[in-house]
N, C-alpha and C positions, 0 to 999 in steps of 0.2 A: 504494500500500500504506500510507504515512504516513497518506495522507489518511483514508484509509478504518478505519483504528485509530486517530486521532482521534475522527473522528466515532463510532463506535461507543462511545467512552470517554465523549463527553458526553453520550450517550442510557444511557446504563447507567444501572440505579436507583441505585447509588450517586454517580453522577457531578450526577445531575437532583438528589437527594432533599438538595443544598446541601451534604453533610456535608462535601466537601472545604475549602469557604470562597474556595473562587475562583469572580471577579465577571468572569474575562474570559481572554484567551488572546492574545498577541502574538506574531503571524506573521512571521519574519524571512524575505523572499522573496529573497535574490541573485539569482535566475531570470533573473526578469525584469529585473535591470541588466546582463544578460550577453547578452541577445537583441534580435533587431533589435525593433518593434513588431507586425510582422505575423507573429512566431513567437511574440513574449508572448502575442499575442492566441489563437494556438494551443493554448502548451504551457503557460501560465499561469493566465492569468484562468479558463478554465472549472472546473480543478479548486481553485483559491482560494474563487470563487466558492458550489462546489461545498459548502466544508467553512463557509464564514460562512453558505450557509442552511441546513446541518444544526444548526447548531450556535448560534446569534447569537440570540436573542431580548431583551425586554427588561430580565432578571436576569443577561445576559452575553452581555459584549462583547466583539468582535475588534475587535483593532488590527492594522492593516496597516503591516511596517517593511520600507525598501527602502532600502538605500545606496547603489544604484548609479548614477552620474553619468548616464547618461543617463534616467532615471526621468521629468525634464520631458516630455521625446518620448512616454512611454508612458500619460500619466497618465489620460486616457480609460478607458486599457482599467484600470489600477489602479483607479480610481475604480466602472468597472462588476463590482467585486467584492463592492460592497455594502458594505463593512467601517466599523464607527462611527467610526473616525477612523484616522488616516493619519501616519507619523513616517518621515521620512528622514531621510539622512544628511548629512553634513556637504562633501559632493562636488556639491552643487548651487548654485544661485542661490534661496534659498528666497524672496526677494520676488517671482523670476520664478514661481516654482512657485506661489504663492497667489494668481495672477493666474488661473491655470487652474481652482482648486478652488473651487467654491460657500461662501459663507462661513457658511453654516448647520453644514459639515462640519469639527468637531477635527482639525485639522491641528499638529502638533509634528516635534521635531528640530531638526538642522541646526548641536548644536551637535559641535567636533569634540573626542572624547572622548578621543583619547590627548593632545592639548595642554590641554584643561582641566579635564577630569574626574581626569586623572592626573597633571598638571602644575602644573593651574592655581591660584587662590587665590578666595577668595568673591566678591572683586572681579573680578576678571581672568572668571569665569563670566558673572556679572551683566553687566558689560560686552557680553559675548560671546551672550549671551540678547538683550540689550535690540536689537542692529544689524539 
């Protein structure tokens, strides 16, 4: 039902004809860090997949965000969502994680947002970016 009143939203004349001034839409999936691989692949990817090709052309973009720790394990089927670029969370090994992703593909995250976004200081972020 989300999905489907999504999509509907961005095919609307108002939604197409730019007036809104959004360049894009960031998908926050828990789903899929809460399921094995072979139920993401299920109960996941087809209907993500589903709304980044109603929706995703080259005036707008989806971003795929997923924080869930095991996200490495699933990233195939993440990846066969189509989405322009991809932001986890801060529960992973992101050097591991960019070993799997094609480097053609904007990959972001990884930083953890209640110690540095809330915590932290310009330094202590930049730090925490650069590792």
């Amino acid at each position: 039902m989300a999905l489907s009143f999504l999509r509907d939203l961005r095919v609307s004349p108002s939604f197409n004809s730019g007036s809104t001034g959004a360049a894009g839409v960031v998908i926050a999936e828990p789903l899929t860090g809460l399921l094995s691989p072979a139920m993401a692949e299920e109960f996941s990817e087809p209907y993500v997949k589903e709304l980044v090709d109603a929706v995703q052309d080259d005036n707008f973009l989806v971003i795929y965000h997923n924080c869930g720790d095991n996200t490495i394990q699933m990233i195939d089927s993440i990846l066969r969502t189509g989405c322009a670029a991809y932001h986890f969370g801060n529960s992973i090994d992101m050097h591991e994680m960019l070993t799997h992703i094609p480097t053609d593909i904007v990959t972001m995250g990884n930083v953890d947002p209640a110690t540095q976004f809330r915590n932290g200081t310009p330094d202590s972020i930049r730090e925490e970016t650069l590792r």
